[in-house]
Structures are given as C-alpha cells and as structure tokens.
N, C-alpha and C positions, 0 to 999 in steps of 0.2 A: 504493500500500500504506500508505505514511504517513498520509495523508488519511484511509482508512476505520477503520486505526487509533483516530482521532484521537476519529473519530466514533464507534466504539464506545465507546470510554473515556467521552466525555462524556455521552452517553446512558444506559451505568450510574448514575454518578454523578449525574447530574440523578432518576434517575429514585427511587435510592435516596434522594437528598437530601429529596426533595417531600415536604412536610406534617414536616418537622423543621427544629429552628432551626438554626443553623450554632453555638450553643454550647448546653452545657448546665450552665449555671456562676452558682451565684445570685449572684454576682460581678458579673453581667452586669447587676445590677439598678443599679448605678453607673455615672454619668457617662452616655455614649453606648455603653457595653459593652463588653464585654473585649476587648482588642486579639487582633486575628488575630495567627498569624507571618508575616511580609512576605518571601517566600522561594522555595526548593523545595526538594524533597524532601532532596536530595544537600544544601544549605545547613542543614538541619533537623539531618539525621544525623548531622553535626559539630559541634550544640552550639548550632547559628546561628550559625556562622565565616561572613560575607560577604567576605572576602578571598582568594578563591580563583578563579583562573579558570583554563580551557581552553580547546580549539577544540571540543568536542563537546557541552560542557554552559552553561546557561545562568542567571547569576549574579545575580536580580531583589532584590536587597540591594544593588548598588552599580552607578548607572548609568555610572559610568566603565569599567565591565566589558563592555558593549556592543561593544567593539572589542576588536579584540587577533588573535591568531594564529586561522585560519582552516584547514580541512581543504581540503589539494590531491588533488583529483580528476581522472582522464582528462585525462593529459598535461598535469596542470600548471594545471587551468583551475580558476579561485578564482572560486568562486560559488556558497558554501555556505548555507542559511538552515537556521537552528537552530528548531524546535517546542519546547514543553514545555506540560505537562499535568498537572497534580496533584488529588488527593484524601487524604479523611484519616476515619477514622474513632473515636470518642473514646469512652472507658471510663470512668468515672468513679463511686466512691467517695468519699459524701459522710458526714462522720463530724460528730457534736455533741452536746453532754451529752447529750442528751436522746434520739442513737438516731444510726439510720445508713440512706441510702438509695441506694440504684445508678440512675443513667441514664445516657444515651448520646447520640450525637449520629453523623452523616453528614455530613459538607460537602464541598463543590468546593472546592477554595482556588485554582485560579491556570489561568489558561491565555494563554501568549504567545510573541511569536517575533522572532526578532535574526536580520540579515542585514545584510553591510556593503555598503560604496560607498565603495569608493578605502580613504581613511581614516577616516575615519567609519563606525561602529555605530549602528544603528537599530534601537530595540527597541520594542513595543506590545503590549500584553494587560489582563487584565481579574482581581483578585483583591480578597476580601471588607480591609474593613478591619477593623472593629468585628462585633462579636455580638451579639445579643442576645437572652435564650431563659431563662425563671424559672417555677417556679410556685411561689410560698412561701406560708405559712399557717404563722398563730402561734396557740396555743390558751391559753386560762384555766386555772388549774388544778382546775376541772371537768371539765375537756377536752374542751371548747367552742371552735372556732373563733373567736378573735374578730377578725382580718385576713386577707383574702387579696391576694395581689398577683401577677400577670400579667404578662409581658412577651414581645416577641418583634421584629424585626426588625434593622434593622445598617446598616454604610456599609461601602457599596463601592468602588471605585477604579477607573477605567480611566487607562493612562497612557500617555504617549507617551517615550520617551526617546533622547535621542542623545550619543553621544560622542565622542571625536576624538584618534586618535594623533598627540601631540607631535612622540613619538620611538618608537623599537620598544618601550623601555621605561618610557615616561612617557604616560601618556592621562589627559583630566579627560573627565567627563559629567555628564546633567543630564535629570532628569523632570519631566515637567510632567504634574500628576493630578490627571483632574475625581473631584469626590467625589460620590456622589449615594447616596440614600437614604431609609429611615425607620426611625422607631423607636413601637412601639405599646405603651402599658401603662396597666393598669388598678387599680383598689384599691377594695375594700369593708373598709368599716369597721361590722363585725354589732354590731347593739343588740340589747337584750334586755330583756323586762318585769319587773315588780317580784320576779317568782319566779325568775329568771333563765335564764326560758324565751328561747331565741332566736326575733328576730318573723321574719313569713314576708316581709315588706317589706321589701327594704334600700337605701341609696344606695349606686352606684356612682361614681365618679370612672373617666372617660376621656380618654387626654391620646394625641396624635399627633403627631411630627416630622418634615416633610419637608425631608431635608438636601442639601443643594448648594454646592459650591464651588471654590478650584482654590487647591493647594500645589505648591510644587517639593522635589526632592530632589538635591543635590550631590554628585559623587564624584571621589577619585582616586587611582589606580592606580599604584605604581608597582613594577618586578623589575627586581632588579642579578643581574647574574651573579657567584658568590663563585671558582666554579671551572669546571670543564668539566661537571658532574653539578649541582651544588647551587647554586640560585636562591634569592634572601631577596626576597620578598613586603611590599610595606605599603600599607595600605589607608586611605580615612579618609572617611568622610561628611559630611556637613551639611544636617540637615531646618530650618527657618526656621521660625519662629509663621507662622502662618495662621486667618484667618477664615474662617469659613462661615456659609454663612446657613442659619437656620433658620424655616419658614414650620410654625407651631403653630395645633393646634385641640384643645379644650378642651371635653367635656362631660356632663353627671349627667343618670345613668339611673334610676329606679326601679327595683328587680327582683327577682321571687318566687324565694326558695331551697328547693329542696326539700329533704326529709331528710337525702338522697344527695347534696345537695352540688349539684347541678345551678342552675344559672340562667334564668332568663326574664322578658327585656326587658319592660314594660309603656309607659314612659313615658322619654323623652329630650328634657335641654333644652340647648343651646347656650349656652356662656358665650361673653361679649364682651372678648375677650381684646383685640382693638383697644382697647380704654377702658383697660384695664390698659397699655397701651405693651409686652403679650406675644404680640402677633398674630405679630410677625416680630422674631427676636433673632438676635446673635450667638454662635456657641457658637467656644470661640479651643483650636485644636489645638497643641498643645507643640511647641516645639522639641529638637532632640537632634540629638546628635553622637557619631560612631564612630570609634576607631582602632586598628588592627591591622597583625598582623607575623606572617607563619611562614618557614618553612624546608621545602624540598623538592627534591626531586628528580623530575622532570618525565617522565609514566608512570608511578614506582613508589610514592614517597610524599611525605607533604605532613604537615606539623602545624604548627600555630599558635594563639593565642590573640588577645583583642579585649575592648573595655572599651565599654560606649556609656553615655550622660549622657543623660538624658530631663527637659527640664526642664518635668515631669510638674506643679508646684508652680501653673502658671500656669492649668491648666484651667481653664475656668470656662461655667458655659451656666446663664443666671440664670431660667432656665422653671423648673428642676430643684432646687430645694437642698432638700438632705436631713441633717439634722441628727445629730448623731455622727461625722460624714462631712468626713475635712480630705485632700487633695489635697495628696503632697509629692514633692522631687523624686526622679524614679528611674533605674533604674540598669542595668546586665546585663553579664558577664564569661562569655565563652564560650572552651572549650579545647575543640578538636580536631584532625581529621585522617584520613585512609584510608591505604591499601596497597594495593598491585597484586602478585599474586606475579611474574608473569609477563603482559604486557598483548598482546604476540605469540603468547603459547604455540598449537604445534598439535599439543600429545600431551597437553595437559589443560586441560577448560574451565573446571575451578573457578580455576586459577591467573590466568584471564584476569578474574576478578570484583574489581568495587571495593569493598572493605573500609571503613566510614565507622565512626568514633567518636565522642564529645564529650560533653559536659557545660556546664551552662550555672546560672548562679545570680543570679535575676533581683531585685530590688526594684522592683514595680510602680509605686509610688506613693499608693496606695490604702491610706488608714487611716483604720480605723472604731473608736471606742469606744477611741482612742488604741494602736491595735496595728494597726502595720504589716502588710501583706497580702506576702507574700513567698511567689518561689516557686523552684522546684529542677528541674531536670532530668538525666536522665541516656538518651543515645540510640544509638540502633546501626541503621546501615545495612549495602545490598548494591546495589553495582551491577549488571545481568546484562546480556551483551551480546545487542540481537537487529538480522537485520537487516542488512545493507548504512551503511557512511559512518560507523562510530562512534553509529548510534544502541543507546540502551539503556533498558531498564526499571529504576525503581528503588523497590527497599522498605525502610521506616523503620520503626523502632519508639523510644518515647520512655514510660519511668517517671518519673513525677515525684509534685509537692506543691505546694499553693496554699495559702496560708489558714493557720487554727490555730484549735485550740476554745478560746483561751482568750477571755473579757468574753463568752460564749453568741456566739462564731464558728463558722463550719463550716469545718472542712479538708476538700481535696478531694486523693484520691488518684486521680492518672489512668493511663491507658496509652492511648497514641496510636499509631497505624497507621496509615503513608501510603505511600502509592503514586501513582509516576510515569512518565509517558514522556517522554523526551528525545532527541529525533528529527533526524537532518539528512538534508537532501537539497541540490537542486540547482533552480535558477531558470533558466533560458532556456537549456537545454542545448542546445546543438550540435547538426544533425541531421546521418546519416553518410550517406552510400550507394556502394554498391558500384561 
C-alpha cells in the first residue's frame, strides 16, 4: 500500500511539474538561483525549526536526526523504515513601480527514506537545491522592449547520510551530497534604427552551466529529560565551503523578432570560452551554521526556536558577474511548534491531528542596487493520520514576502502549498504460520 502510494504521489507531481520551472522568482536571475527549502513539509510548517524529531516522521535538516527512537511493532520487533515525499505549489505576486504581475510554479521538493541498524541511522533521497525560472523584459519609455532575459534550470542534490547514537540522548551525523545540474539563460539586447524603429535582426547571448560536485553537512542532537513529561531539545548544524565545478558553454545567435514578440534562430556561433580560462570554473557554495532549542512534551507538544548564519558573503562563480549585485552574509530565525489534542483519541479524529505553526525571518544575502533582498514568512500546518505504523499525510501553507520596490525592485508576495507523505512500514518481517 505504501509503495503504490508513493507512486501515485510522485507521478502527480512529476506530471504537474513538467514544462514548469521549480521557481518563479526573478530572484532567480542571481547567483545559481534561489535556494530551495532543505526540509519537509512538517519542518516547513514550523517556521523551518530542524530541531525536532520523532519515530514516525523524518527530519532532512539535521543529519544527526537519522537515528533516535524507532516504532515497536509485532511483539517488540524494531524494524521500522520511515518514506517521505513532498511537493509544493507557489502563488506568487509580483509588485513594482511600474505594475504588478501573478505567476506560479509546481515542484517536487524531496523524496527519501531513514531506517536504522543497531545504532546507527541511515538516510538517502533526492531534493532540488537551487531554482531557477525568469522571464524579465525592461522597456524605453516609448514602450519598446529594449532587454529581454531568460532563465531556467537548478541544482539538485542526492545525499547519502548517517548517524550514530552516542547515548539515548546524545547522536552526531553527517551527509554526504552529490550536487548535479544546470542552469540555462539567455539575453537580447534590441537595437533600433535612426527612427527608433526596433530592427527585425537581433543578437542573442546564450550561456549554459553544467554543475557537479560533492559537500557535507554536520549535525547534533541532543534531549535531556527536565521531568517525567517535559524534554528540552538542542540542535546545531555545520555546512563547510564547498567547491563545485562548473563545465560552461557560451554562445550568439542571430534572431528575427516578430511583432509579437516571438523568436527565430537564423544563425549561431560558439564562443571559445577555453581561450578565456571560462571553459570550466569554480563556483564556491557558503558555509552556514545552525543552533537551536525547544521545549516539549513528547505526543502532545513541542515549541522552539533557531538562528542559522549563512556565510552567504563568500559566493562567488566568476562566468557570472552582474553589476549592482554584492553578495553579503545571511541569516534566518525561525519560531515554532505543533499540538496534539489527543494523539490516542478513539471518540475523535480531529483531536488525533498535528497542529504545526511558525514563522521565520530570513536575510538572504542578496543585494542589489544597495538594498538588501529580505524575506518573511509566516506558516500553518496539519498532520492527518492515514494508514497503519504512524504513517500520515501532511498539508502546509506559508504567507510570506521577498524583495521590496524600492531602487525599481520587485517585491514578491507568495503563498505556498505543500503537501506530504510520511510513511512507515517494516523491512524483512517475520513470516507466521499456523
């Protein structure tokens, strides 16, 4: 049942996904693209609290999370594997002096799965890193196009991760994530004759990145018991600088515009980007660091807060420089937490639902034209229980803000819908017979 589950969810998702970018955020036109959230859905709902664990849901923000307390099934017998599966769909309101436009976006964001051995957690899956998805055009005040700009692709991550109880209340862990990818964007820059007619001729600029590489991520865990009900939680990460290589191709097209806006290639010529020493670069991913703390009580509820450091400042991918454009460090503060009214109840099923809150207040990193690109969030989940073992479905929603009109910026008002499965079952079960 979990299996065909698995596969319907990912088949909507795929199928919705296709022919959309995984962001739709002219934001995206920066760096390698706007960072995904590195998470799920339940980690989402709360603000992006990664300090949180149990035995039925699965914590892809802190690999020391990979182990810990497990569901005893059929006499006792501990051999649980945890699923998870997520999507997300995005609203977005885009506002700036000059007017205001709505798009949208589809994406997969995450699909993996944790099962221990002894002491030891073992977690593997596959979620986007980066975004990348624009179409901008800036006009004269004639209102004449005279740039258009393109983009679309991303970096993704497959990872491996493991972790290892210390103690019952002490585990460190540790991911190891290949990064692969690309990213595609383009630019016309429209001429025009002496009457300021626009020509039917124009150059194009095409540029392509093909990304690869491998970064680790640190974690660790620890829960003291205060009393017989109330547990204090603290958590704390460590991402490292990382290299990636980047293998670039570079090339101008001629191309007939029509009235309407349309295109058609006639001629393309390859630049030699080996002569330039831009055939193949480094692009260097930030280091950051997380630490956090809450307070719970274990089935009913949980709240806590977290600070993480992105030391965003370091960026750099020298194929790319974009002028106005400075790279500084950033930042994120996340508060929340759920409730359980009642997680045994058998005379009511809303009382058995997980209740998720939080709020989160990010500094990107990202400043253009000397103003900081900052953003806001505020989100509300539900856990519903379906299913056998503590599996459950979970739905998010997230109101937020990017950006800001001021130096001719766009602010972006979003709202985000996510939905997930988080699934357990059981690996080499016992067979019985009569």
């Amino acid at each position: 049942m979990i299996k065909k589950l698995i596969v319907v969810f990912v088949a909507i998702f795929t199928l919705t996904s296709y022919a959309q970018e995984g962001t739709a955020s002219p934001y995206s036109f920066y760096g390698i693209g706007s960072l995904k959230f590195k998470g799920t859905v339940e980690n989402r709902s709360m603000g992006g609290l990664s300090i949180y664990r149990d035995s039925i849901h699965m914590n892809l923000r802190n690999p020391a999370s990979f182990t810990g307390p497990n569901l005893l099934m059929f006499n006792n017998e501990s051999r649980p594997v945890k699923y998870t599966v997520g999507g997300s769909y995005s609203s977005t309101n885009l506002k700036s002096d000059s007017g205001t436009a709505n798009v949208s976006s589809t994406t997969f964001d995450y699909l993996a799965l944790n099962f221990p051995v002894g002491k030891f957690g073992v977690a593997l899956g596959l979620m986007p890193y980066t975004a990348v998805g624009y179409k901008l055009e800036t006009e004269n005040d004639e209102g004449f196009t005279t740039n258009r700009f393109n983009g679309e692709g991303g970096l993704n991550k497959a990872f491996l991760g493991v972790a290892y109880s210390i103690t019952d209340n002490l585990s460190v862990g540790v991911n190891a994530q290949y990064n692969f990818g690309n990213i595609q964007n383009s630019a016309i820059e429209f001429r025009f004759d002496n009457d300021g007619n626009r020509l039917f001729a124009q150059s194009k600029e095409n540029n392509r990145s093909d990304l690869s590489g491998l970064n680790f991520d640190f974690g660790v865990y620890y829960i003291s018991k205060l009393n017989n009900s109330l547990k204090l939680t603290t958590a704390l990460t460590f991402t490292p600088k990382a290299n990636i290589t980047s293998q670039n191709q570079r090339s101008f097209s001629t191309v007939n515009v029509g009235n309407s806006g349309q295109e058609s290639v006639t001629n393309t010529i390859e630049v030699d980007l080996e002569a330039q020493g831009l055939l193949e670069t480094d692009l260097v991913l930030p280091s950051s660091f997380s630490f956090g703390a809450g307070l719970g009580q274990p089935r009913k509820w949980f709240v806590g807060a977290e600070y993480e450091s992105q030391n965003t400042s370091t960026f750099e991918n020298i194929l790319y420089q974009t002028s106005a454009t400075n790279y500084e460090d950033g930042s994120r503060f996340s508060l929340g937490g759920f409730f359980i009214p009642e997680y045994n109840s058998f005379n009511s099923y809303f009382k058995r639902l997980v209740y998720r809150a939080g709020l989160r207040v990010e500094k990107t990193g990202l400043n253009i034209e000397n103003e900081s690109i900052n953003e806001f969030g505020i989100s509300f989940g539900v856990g519903i229980p379906v299913g056998d073992f503590g599996s459950n479905a979970n739905l998010g929603l997230e109101i937020g803000r990017r950006g800001t009109t001021n130096s001719n910026l766009i602010q972006e008002n979003f709202i985000n819908f996510q939905i997930s499965l988080s699934l357990n079952d059981r690996w080499f079960q016992k067979r019985k017979y009569d």
